[in-house]
C-alpha positions as CSV (number, residue, x, y, z in Angstrom):
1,X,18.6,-21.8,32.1
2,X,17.1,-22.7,28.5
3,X,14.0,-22.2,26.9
4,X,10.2,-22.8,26.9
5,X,7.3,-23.1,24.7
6,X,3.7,-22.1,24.8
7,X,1.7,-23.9,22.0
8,X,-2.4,-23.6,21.6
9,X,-5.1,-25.9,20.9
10,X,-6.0,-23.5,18.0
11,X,-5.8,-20.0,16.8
12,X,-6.4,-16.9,19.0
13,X,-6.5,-18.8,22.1
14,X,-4.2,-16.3,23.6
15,X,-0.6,-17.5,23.2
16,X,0.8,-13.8,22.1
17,X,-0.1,-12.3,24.9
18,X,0.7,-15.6,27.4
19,X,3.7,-15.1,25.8
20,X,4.4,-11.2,26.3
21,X,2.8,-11.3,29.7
22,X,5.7,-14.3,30.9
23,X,8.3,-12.8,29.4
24,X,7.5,-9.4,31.5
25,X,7.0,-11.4,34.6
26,X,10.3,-12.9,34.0
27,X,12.5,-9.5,33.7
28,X,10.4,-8.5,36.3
29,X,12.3,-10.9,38.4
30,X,15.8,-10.0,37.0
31,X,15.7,-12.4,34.3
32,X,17.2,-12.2,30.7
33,X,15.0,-13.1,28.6
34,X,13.8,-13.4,24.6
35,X,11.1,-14.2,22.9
36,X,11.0,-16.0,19.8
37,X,8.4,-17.3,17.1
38,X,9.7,-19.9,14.6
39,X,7.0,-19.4,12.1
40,X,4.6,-16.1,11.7
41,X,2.0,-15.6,9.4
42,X,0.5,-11.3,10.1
43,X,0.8,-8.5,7.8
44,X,1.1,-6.5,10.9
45,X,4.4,-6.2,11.2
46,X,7.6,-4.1,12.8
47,X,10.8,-2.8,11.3
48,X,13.6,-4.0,14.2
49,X,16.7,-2.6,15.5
50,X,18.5,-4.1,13.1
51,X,16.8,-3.1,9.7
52,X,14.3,-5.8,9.2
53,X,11.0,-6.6,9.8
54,X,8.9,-9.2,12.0
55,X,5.8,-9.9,13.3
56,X,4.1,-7.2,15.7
57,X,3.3,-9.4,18.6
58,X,7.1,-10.6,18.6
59,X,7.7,-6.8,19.2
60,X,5.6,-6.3,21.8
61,X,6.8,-9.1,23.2
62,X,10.6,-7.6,23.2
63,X,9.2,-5.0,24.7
64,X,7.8,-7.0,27.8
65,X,11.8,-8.5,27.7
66,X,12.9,-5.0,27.9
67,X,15.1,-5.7,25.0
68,X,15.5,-4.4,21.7
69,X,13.6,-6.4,19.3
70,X,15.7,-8.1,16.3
71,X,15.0,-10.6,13.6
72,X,16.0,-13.6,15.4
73,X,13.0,-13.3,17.1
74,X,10.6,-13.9,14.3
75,X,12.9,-15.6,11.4
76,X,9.9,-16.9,9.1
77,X,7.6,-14.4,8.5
78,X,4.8,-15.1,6.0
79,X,2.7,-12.1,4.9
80,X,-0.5,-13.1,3.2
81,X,-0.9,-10.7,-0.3
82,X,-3.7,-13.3,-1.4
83,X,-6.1,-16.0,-0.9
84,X,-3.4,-18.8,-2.5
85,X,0.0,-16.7,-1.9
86,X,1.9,-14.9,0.8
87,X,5.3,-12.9,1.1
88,X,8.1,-15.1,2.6
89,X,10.3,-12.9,4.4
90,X,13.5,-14.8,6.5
91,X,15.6,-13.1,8.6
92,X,13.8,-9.8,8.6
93,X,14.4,-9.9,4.1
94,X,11.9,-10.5,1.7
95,X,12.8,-14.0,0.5
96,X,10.2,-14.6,-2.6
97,X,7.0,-15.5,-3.2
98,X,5.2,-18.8,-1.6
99,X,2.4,-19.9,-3.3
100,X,-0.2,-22.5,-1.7
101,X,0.6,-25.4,-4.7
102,X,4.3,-25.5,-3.5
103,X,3.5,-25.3,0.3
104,X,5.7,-27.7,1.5
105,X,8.8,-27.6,-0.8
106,X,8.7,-23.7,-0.5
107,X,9.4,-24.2,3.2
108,X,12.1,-26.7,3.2
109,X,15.5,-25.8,4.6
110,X,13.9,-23.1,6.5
111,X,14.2,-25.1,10.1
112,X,18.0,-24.4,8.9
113,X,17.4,-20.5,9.6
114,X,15.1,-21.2,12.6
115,X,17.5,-22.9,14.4
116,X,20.0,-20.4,14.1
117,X,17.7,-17.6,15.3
118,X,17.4,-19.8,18.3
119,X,20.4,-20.7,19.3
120,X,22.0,-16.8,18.6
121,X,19.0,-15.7,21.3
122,X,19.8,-19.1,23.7
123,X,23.6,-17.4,23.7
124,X,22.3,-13.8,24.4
125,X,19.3,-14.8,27.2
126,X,19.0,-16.7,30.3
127,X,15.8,-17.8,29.4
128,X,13.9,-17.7,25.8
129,X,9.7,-18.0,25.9
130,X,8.8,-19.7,22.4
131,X,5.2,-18.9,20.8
132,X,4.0,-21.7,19.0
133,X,1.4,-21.1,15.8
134,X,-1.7,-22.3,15.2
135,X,-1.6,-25.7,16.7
136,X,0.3,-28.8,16.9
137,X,-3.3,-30.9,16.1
138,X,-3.2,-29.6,12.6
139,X,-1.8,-33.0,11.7
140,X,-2.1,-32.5,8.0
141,X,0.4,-30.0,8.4
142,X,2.8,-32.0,10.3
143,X,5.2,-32.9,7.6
144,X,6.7,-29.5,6.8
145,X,6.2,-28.0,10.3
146,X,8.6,-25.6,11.5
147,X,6.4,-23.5,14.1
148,X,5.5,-26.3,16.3
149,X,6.5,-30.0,17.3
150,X,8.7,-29.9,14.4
151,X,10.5,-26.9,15.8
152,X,10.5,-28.3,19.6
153,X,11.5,-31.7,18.7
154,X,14.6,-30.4,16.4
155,X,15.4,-27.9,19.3
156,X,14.9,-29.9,22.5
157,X,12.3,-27.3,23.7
158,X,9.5,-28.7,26.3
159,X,5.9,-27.3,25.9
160,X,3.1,-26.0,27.6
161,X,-0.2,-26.4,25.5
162,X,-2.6,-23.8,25.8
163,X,-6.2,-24.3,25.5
164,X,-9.3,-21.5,25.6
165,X,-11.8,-22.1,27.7
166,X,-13.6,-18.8,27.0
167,X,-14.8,-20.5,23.7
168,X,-15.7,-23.7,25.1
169,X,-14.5,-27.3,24.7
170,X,-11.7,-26.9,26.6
171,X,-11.4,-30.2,27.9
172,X,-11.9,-31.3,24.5
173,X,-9.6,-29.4,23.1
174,X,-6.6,-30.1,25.2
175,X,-7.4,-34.2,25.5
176,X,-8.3,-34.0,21.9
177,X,-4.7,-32.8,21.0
178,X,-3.3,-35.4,23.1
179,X,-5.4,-38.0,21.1
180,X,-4.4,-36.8,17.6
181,X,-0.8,-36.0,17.5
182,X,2.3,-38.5,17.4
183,X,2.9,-40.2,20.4
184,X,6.6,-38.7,20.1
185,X,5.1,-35.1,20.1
186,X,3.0,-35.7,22.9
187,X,6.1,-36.4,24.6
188,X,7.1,-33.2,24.2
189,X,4.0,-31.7,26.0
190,X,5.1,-30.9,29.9
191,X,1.7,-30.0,30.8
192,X,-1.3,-27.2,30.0
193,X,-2.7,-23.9,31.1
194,X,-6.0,-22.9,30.9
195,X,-6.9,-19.4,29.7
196,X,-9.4,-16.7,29.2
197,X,-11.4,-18.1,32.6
198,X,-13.8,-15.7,33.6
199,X,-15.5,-16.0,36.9
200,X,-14.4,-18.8,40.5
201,X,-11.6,-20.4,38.8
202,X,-12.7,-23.1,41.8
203,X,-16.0,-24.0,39.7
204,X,-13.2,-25.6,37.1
205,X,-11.5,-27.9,39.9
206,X,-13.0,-31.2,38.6
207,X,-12.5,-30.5,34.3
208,X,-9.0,-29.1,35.0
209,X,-8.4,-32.7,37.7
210,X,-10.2,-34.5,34.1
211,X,-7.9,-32.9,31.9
212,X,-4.8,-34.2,34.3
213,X,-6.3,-37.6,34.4
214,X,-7.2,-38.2,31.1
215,X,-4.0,-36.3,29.1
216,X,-1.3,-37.5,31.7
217,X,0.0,-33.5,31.7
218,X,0.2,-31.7,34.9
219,X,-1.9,-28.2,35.0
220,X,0.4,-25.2,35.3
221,X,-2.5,-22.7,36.2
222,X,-5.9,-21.5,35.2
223,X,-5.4,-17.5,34.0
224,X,-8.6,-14.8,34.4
225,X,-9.5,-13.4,31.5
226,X,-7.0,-10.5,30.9
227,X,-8.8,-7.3,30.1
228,X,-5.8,-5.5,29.5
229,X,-4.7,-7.6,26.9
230,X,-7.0,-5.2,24.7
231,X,-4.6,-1.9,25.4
232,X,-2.1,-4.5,23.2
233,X,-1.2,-4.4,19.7
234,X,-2.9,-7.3,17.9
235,X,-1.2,-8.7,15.0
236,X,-4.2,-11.2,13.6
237,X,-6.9,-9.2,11.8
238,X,-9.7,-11.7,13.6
239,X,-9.4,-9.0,15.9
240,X,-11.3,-6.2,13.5
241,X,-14.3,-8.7,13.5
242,X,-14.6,-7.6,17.2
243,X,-14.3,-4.0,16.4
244,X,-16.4,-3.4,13.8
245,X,-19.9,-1.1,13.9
246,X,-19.4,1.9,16.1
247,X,-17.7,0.6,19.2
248,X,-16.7,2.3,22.3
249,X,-19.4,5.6,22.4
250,X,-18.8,9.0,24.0
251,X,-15.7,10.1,22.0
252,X,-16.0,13.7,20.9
253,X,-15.3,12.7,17.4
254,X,-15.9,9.8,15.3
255,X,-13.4,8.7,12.9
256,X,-13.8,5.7,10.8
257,X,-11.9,3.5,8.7
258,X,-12.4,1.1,6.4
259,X,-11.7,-2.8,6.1
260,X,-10.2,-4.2,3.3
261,X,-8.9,-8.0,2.8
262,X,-5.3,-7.1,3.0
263,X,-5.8,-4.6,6.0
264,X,-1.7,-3.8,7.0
265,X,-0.5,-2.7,10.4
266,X,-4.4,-1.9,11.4
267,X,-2.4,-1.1,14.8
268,X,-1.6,2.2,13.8
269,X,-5.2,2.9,14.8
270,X,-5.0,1.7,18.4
271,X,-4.0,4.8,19.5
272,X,-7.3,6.2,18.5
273,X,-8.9,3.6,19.8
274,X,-7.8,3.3,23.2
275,X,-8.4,7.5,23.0
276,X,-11.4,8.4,25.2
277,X,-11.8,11.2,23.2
278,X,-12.5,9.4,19.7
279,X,-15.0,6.8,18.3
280,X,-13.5,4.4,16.3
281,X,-15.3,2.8,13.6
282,X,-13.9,0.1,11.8
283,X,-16.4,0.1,9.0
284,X,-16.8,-3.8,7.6
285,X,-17.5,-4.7,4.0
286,X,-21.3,-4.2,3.5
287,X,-21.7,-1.2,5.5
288,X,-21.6,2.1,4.3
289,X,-18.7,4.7,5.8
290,X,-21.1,6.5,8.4
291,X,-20.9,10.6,8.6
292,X,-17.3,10.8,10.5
293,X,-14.9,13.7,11.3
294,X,-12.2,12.1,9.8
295,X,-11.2,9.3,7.5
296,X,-8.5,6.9,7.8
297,X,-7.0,4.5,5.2
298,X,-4.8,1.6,6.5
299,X,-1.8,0.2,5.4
300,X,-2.3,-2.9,2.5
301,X,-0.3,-5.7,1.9
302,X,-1.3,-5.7,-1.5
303,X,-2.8,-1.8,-2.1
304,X,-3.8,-2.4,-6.2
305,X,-6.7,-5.4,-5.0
306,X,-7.6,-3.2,-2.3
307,X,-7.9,-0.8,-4.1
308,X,-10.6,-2.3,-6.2
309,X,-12.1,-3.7,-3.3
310,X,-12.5,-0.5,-2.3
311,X,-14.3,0.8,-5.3
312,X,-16.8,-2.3,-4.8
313,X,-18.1,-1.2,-1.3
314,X,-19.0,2.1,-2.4
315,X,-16.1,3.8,-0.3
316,X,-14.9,5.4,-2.8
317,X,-18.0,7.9,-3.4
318,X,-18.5,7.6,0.6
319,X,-14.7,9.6,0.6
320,X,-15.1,12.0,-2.0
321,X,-18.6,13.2,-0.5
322,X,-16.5,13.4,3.3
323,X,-14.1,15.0,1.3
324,X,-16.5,17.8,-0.3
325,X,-18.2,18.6,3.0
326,X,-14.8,19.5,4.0
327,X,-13.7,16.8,6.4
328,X,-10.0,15.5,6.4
329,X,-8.8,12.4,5.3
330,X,-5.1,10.9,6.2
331,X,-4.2,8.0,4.5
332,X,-1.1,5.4,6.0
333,X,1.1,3.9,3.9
334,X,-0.8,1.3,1.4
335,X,-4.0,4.1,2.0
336,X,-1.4,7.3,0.8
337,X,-1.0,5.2,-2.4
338,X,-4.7,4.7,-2.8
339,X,-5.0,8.7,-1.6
340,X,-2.9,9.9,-5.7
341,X,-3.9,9.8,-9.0
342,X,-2.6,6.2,-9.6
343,X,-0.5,3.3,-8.5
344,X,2.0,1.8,-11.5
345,X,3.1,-2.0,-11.1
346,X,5.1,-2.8,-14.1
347,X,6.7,-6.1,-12.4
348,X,3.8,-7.6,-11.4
349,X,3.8,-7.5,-7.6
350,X,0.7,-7.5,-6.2
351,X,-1.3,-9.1,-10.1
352,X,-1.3,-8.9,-13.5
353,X,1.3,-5.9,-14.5
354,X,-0.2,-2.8,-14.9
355,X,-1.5,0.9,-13.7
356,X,-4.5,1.3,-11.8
357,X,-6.3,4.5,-11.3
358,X,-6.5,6.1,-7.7
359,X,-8.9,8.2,-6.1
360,X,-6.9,11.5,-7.1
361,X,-7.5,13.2,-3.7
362,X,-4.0,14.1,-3.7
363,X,-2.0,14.7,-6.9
364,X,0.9,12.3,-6.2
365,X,1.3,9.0,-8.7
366,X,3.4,5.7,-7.4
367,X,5.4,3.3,-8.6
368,X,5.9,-0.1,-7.5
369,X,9.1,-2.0,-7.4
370,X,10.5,-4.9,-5.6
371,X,12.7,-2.9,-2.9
372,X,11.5,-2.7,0.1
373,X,11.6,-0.3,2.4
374,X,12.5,-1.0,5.9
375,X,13.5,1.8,8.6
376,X,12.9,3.8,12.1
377,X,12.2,7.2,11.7
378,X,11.4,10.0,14.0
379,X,10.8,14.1,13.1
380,X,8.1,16.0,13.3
381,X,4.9,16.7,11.7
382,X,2.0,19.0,11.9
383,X,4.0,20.7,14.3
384,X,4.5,17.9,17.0
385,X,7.1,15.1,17.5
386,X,6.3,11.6,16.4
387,X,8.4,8.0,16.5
388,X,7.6,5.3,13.8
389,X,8.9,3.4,11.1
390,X,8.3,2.8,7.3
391,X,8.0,-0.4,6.1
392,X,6.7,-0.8,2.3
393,X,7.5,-1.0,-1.3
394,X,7.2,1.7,-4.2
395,X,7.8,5.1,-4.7
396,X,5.3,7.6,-4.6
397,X,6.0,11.1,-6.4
398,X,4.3,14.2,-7.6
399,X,3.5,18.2,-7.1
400,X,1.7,17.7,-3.6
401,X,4.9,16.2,-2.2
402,X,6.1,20.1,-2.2
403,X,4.0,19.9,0.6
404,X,5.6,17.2,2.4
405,X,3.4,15.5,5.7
406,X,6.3,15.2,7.9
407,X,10.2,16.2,8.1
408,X,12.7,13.4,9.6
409,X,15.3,14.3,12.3
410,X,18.0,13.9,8.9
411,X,16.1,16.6,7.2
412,X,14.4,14.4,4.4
413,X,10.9,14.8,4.1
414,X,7.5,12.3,3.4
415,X,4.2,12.2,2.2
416,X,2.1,14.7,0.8
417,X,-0.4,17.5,1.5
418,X,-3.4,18.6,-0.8
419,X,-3.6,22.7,-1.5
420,X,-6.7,23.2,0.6
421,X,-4.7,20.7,3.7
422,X,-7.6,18.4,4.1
423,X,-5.7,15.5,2.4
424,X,-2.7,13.8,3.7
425,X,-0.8,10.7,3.1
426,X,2.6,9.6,4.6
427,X,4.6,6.2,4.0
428,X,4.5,6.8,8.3
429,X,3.6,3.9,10.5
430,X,3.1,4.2,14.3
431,X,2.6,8.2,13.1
432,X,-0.2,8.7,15.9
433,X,1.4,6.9,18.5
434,X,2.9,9.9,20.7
435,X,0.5,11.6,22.7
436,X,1.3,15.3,21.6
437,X,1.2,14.0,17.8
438,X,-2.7,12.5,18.4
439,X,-2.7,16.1,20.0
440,X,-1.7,18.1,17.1
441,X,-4.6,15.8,14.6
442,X,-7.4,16.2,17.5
443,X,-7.2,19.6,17.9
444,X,-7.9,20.1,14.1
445,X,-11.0,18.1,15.0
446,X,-12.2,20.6,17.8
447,X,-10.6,18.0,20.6
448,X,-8.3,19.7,23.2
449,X,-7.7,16.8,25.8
450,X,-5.8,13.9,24.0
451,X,-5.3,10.5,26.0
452,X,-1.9,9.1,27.3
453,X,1.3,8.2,25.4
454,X,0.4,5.0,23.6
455,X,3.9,3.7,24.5
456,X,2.8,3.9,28.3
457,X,-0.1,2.5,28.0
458,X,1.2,-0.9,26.6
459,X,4.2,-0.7,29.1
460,X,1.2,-0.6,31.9
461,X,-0.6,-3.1,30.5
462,X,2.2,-5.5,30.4
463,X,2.9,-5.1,33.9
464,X,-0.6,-5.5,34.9
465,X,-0.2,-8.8,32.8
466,X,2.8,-9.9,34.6
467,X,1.3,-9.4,37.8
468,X,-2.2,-11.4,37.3
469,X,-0.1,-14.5,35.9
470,X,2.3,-14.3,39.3
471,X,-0.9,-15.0,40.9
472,X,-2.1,-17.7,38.4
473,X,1.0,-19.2,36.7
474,X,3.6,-21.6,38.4
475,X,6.2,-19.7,36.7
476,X,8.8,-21.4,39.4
477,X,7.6,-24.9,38.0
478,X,7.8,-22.9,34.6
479,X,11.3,-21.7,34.8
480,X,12.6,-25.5,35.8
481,X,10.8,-26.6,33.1
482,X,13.0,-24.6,30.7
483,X,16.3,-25.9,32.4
484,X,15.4,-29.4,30.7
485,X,15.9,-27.4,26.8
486,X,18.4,-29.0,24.8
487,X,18.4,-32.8,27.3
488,X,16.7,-36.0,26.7
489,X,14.3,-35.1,29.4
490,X,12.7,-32.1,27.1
491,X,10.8,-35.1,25.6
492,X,9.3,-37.0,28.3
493,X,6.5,-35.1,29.0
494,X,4.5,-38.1,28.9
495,X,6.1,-39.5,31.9
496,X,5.6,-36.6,33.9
């Protein structure tokens, strides 16, 4: 067949999950299919089959393909470590530095290594769902665009705009796009889909007749608002603004966790949070760390300034006085470096060159170099099975490692365990996923019921995705839309 792309009229209107819901759908009906993101800007991400990393919606999305997910699938991935700068990483490899002065040149000749990504996964699929990024109105971006028109236009790919209706000025937003962009990109738009309705779809007859009218795209459906869209991995921290405070009530223990600016692979919470045993607080900057049973540190793209940040809120006497009332503290990743006595980085990575002190609750010191890290692991730990994967830079050594966290199916060992046990850090992620793992943690808390097997739960959720956009989505109009990839018909939208 060919391919297919889903851009938005902005951010967070739902295109990740669009995505991951249509590509379900489509191996649902016997389909092969991929998904695939030019561009990706998270510092949520997964290490893939074949030893790299991308995005984490792009995972979940292979997962909805019931494929294996590989770095053609997200070939540009940009992972913010500051306000001005992000980590370029290309094919699943850390690539360099790209700095917000040289935006545009730092990006050029990377449609090269999109394109190929895309056509390997045209060769493997019958059908591949594209996610756009951010959206194609962002006409001061236009130049250097590889995520967008500029990707669909170079590849032949027709497009479906998305616009959200659940934050209003949806008729806006999709005539407004067609209003602003290049009359040679708008020719690349096939039509739109309306998203996030909640309520008679039938009270929107006349605005979505409007939005045909007045854009000259046909409407492909209206979709409900998708509550289990939530039982999904998110990949944009916008999400933790919804989650902050003290959430879902009624859990028999409350653990909380901090927000820094450089929050990394938050996911590995949403086991916990999707628990009906636990409270989940994401504690946001200004607010104290309430009394909790436990304490969780995230991953960090960039662990030194979080760090600091850290010290700024206050969280740092907030942990020591959890820790002295005898209440455990885990720490993931970026949050075991912060756990040791301190965090070296002589090259530079993450600021100015130097040692920072941690907050010596665990009597382990790291070292930051430029390898990174990237691999699936699987063992055990604290007696129970888990599944995950490391993905980080530095090295982190020192007498509590004797008392390594977990042990790997190859016999090596990770992470580190104070005398008295309440401490632990682990370079781990996705450690809490399996259900008998959560289990094993819980039970130290008092908690003997543990909710389902995370992996589950996001397989049920995509099929209850699937099946609500059967209902909605022309996907038969969808899939002959994709059979025009790659033909002078992909950009006629316009005469549609």
């Amino acid at each position: 067949m060919g391919a297919v792309m889903l851009q938005g009229t902005g951010s967070d209107v739902g295109k990740s999950v669009l995505v991951a819901g249509l590509c379900r759908a489509l191996a649902n009906r016997g389909l092969s299919v991929r998904p695939f993101k030019p561009q990706n800007m998270s510092n949520n991400a997964a290490v893939t089959a074949d030893g790299g990393e991308i995005g984490r919606a792009q995972a979940t999305q292979a997962i909805a393909a019931r494929t294996a997910a590989t770095t053609d699938m997200n070939p540009v991935l940009l992972k913010p470590q500051g306000d001005r700068s992000s980590q370029l990483v290309v094919h699943g490899k850390v690539r360099g530095i790209l700095r917000a002065s040289r935006w545009r040149e730092g990006r050029e000749g990377l449609m090269d290594d999109v394109l190929a990504s895309y056509h390997r996964l045209r060769a493997q699929a019958d059908i591949v769902v594209v996610e756009g990024a951010g959206s194609p109105a962002e006409i001061n971006l236009r130049a250097a665009d590889i995520a967008n028109m500029g990707f669909a236009r170079a590849a032949g790919v027709p497009v479906i705009l998305i616009g959200d209706i659940d934050r209003g000025g949806v008729i806006a937003s999709l005539v407004g796009t067609r209003a602003v962009i290049d009359p040679a990109d708008a020719a690349m738009i096939h039509g739109f889909l309306v998203n996030k309705f909640r309520g008679d779809p039938a009270l929107f007859d006349d605005g979505y007749r409007a939005i045909e009218a007045r854009s000259g795209w046909r409407g492909y459906g209206v979709i409900p608002w998708l509550p289990e869209a939530a039982r999904l991995p998110s990949e944009d921290a916008v999400i933790l603004e919804r989650q902050t405070g003290h959430g879902r009530q009624g859990g028999q223990v409350v653990i909380a966790c901090p927000i820094t600016p450089r929050i990394a692979n938050f996911d590995d919470l949403d086991p916990l949070r999707l628990d009906p045993d636990v409270t989940l607080v994401m504690v946001p900057p200004g607010e104290p760390i309430p009394d909790a049973d436990m304490i969780i540190l995230a991953g960090s793209k960039a662990t030194i300034p979080d760090l600091a940040f850290l010290r700024t809120q206050g969280w740092d006497i907030d942990i020591h006085a959890h820790r002295r009332r005898g209440r455990p503290v885990l720490g993931l990743c970026g949050g075991y470096q912060m756990l040791g006595r301190s965090i070296d980085d002589p090259d530079g990575l993450e600021g100015p060159a130097g040692i920072a002190p941690g907050l010596g609750l665990l009597d382990v010191a790291t070292i930051l170099s430029p390898a990174k890290t990237l691999e699936r692991v699987a063992g055990t730990a604290i007696g129970a099975r888990f599944d995950g994967y490391e993905i980080h830079i530095g090295e982190t050594t020192g007498p509590d490692t004797a008392r390594a966290l977990t042990t790997r199916d190859d016999g090596r060992r990770d992470g580190a365990v104070s005398p008295d046990g309440l401490v632990s850090g682990s370079y781990v992620h996705g450690l809490l996923g399996l259900a008998d793992q959560r289990r094993a943690w819980l039970s130290r808390l008092g908690v003997d019921a543990v909710g389902p097997d995370h992996a589950a739960s996001i397989d049920a959720a995509l099929d209850a995705i699937a099946e609500t956009l059967e209902r909605h989505l022309d996907i038969d109009a969808l899939i002959a839309l994709s059979e025009l990839a790659g033909s002078d018909a992909a950009g006629n939208g316009d005469r549609d």
